[in-house]
Every structure is written in C-alpha cells, then in structure tokens.
C-alpha positions, 0 to 999 in steps of 0.5 A: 513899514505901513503896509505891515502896520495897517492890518494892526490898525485896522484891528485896533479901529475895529476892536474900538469900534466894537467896543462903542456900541457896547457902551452906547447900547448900556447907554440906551438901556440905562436911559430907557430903565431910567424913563420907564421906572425900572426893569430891576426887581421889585421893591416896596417902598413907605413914603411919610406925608410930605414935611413942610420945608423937608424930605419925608422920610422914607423906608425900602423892602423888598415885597418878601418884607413888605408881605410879612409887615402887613401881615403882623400889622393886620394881626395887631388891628385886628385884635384892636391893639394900639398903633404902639403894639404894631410898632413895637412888632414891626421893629421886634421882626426887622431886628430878629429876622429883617421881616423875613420868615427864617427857617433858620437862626440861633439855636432853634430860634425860627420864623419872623421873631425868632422863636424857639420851639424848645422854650414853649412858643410852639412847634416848628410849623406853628412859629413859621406861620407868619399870623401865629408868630405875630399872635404869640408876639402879641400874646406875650405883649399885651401881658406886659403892664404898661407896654405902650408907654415903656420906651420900645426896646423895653417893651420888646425885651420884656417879650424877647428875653434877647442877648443884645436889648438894646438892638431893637431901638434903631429900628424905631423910625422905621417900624414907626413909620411902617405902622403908620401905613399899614395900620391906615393912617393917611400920614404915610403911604406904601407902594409896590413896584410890580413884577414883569410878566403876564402871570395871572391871580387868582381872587379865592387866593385874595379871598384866603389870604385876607380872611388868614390875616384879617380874620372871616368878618373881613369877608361877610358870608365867607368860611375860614378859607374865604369860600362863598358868598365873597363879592366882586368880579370873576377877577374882582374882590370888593371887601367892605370898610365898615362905618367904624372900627374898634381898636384904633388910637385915633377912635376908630373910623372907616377911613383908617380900616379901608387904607389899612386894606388897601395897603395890606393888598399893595405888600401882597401884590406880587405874592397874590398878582394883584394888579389893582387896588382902588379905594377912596378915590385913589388906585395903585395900580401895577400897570403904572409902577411898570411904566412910569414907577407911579404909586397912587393916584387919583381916578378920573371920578375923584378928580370930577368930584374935587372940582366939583366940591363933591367928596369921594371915596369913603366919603362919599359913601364907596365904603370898599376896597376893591383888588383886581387880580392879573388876568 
C-alpha cells in the first residue's frame, strides 16, 4: 500500500514545491518594483503644495493626457488669458474627451473638444490639431461676456453648446489644480515617471514642439519650425524665461513663465524623450523616476546656495530652462 502511494506523494511534494517558487519569485518582483518606483507604464502625476495638517490633493494621467493638457495650458498663457480661461479648457477637454485627441465621438464630433467639422469649427485635420483646438476653444471663450466669473459649467456650455451641461463641473478640481501647474504656479507640481529604454531624442523636435505650443518668441532667433539660432547643447535646449511676462493674474513674472516651461517639458517627456529638466535650482529627471520614483529635487548648486543665503534659480539670475534629451 505505501509503495503504491509513494509516487502520488512524491508528485503531489513536487507540484507544491513548483508551486513556492512561483509565489517567492512574484514575491521578489513585487518587493523589487516596489524599491525601485515602478517597471509599470508611465504615469504623470500633479501634486498640490502641501495642506497644513492635510494630504494634498493630487490628479493622475497618463503622459497621453498630460502632453495634450500642456499643450492647451501653453495656448491659453500664451494668448495671455487668465488662469480661469485655462481652467474652464482643461475641465471642457477632460469632460469631452478625457484629454485624449479622439478621431472619434458623437456625430462628427473629433479631437480634445470634440468639435464638429460640420458646424464650422474647422476640418477634419484642423480640430485634431491639438493647438488649433485649443485656439478655437479659446476664441469662442474669451467672446463670452464675463466668462471668468460665470461658474465653470456656464462658462463651458456657453462654448460647447452640450446635451448634458452640467457634466463639466466635476472636473473643476481637477482641471483647477492642472492649471495651477501647468500655468507655473509654485502651489502645485507635475511630475513623470519615464519610459524604459534607451530610445534617444532629438532637441530640433523640443525645439518644434515648443515653438508649435508656445509660439516662435519661445525661442528668440528661430522660424516657425524651431530652426536656427536655438541655443544649448548638441543634446541641450536652454529657452530664455523673460524678466517679466504679460497675461497672468498674479502680474506676470519670470518665476511663473519658467516653471510653466518646465512643467510643459516634463508632460512631454515621453513624447520627446526628454531625459532632464532643470530650472530654478531644481531638476526632474527620468533617470530618478526609474530608480527611486523621485520628482523634483534640488541640485547640488541649490543646496550650497540655500545654506549659504544665496538665492538660486531665477533668482539668482539662471533665467532658463534647460531640457536635455536621452541620448
């Protein structure tokens, strides 16, 4: 009898056994993904400052969604349209489309809006151009009279003309605290983790990009492509911050342009393979959100300089940002 059930147990012990290592092995890959800050796809993330005595809010995307925020938040500033205009833009798009650029959607609606070609917003290419979108968006905005203080979901249906107007109001939050970011307020932060692998960029792409969103005076000296006269590294674009800005509620300065760069080149990290950002004595960089999902921190420089009582950044007179690519 115990000859004959031997071979069942031997089985059964070895079928067990198989089974441990598996679970020890998902063990060890949970523990090592937990240490090193991920391995999953990459996700971007706004953090509000810090509540006294609270968490602060936070709002997660994907880098999809994050690049087509930037983009609309660098359309509004750079029209010099309040923080409230963006605001209204961002949470009209999450409502729409979820801040993705749809080649689909009711009737012939399309793009981040969801626009319709057959109602005079523009062809089919134009309004899945994320910048002319956002411009029409802005355009029909900006003509309805005293859009910044009507509440936000009567500011948007006056522009969208939607069968369910209430919708837009619970994106409020949300797109309150994306403008806050992308518009360069220090309240809030973004922050991407990046891609795996070893894909270089290309700075005439950065270059492109930035003059498509921001316009050519982004980029003293250069066309509308971004060509010629650009300044930085063969891997290096630096872009000017101006000593003061125009357009913004809090008066314009030089502070809220630059971190507005900074945090439009972080949404487009994994579009552009942009591996570094640095500006004001801080530096995200791709490297960190790899390893230990770090956002931004200060640079070595910064640190002296605050023990010191020596200002940095801006401040001190580093009026650029500058975005290094993967190489």
């Amino acid at each position: 009898m115990s000859e004959t059930a031997s071979p069942f147990r031997r089985g059964r012990l070895l079928r067990i056994a198989a089974a441990l290592v598996v679970l020890l092995a998902l063990a060890a890959y949970v523990v090592v993904q937990y240490v090193s800050g991920g391995g999953g796809p990459p996700r971007c993330l706004v953090r509000a400052a810090d509540a006294a005595g609270g968490d602060s809010p936070t709002y997660e995307m994907t880098p999809e969604q994050a690049e087509n925020a930037a983009t609309i938040a660098a359309v509004g500033s750079t029209r010099g349209l309040p923080e409230r205009a963006v605001t209204i833009a961002l949470a009209t798009a999450l409502q729409e489309s979820a801040l993705r650029n749809l080649d689909h959607g009711d009737r012939d609606s399309l793009g981040l809006f969801q626009q319709r070609p057959s109602t005079g917003w523009g062809t089919e290419t134009q309004i899945q151009d994320p910048v002319y979108s956002a411009g029409q968006f802005y355009d029909h905005l900006v003509k309805v009279p005293g859009y910044s203080r009507l509440p936000l979901t009567e500011a948007a249906q006056r522009v969208q003309r939607s069968g369910f107007p209430q919708a837009y109001a619970k994106h409020e939050p949300d797109a309150a605290l994306l403008a806050a970011a992308l518009t360069g307020r220090s309240a809030a932060t973004l922050t991407c983790t990046a891609p795996s692998g070893a894909e270089p960029g290309d700075p005439a792409k950065v270059r492109a990009a930035l003059v498509r969103d921001f316009g050519a005076e982004v980029l003293p000296g250069t066309d509308a492509a971004g060509r010629a006269g650009a300044s930085g590294t063969a891997a290096e674009v630096s872009v000017p911050v101006p000593a003061t800005t125009g357009g913004s509620e809090s008066g314009g300065s030089s502070s809220l342009r630059g971190w507005e760069l900074a945090h439009w080149a972080v949404a487009q990290s994994t579009a552009l393979r942009i591996d570094e950002v640095s500006y004001a004595g801080r530096v995200w960089s791709a490297k960190n959100t790899r390893s230990a999902n770090k956002g931004w921190q200060r640079t070595r420089a910064s640190e002296q300089s605050a023990g010191s009582g020596a200002g940095s950044g801006a401040d001190s007179g580093l009026a650029e940002v500058r975005i290094r690519t993967a190489q």
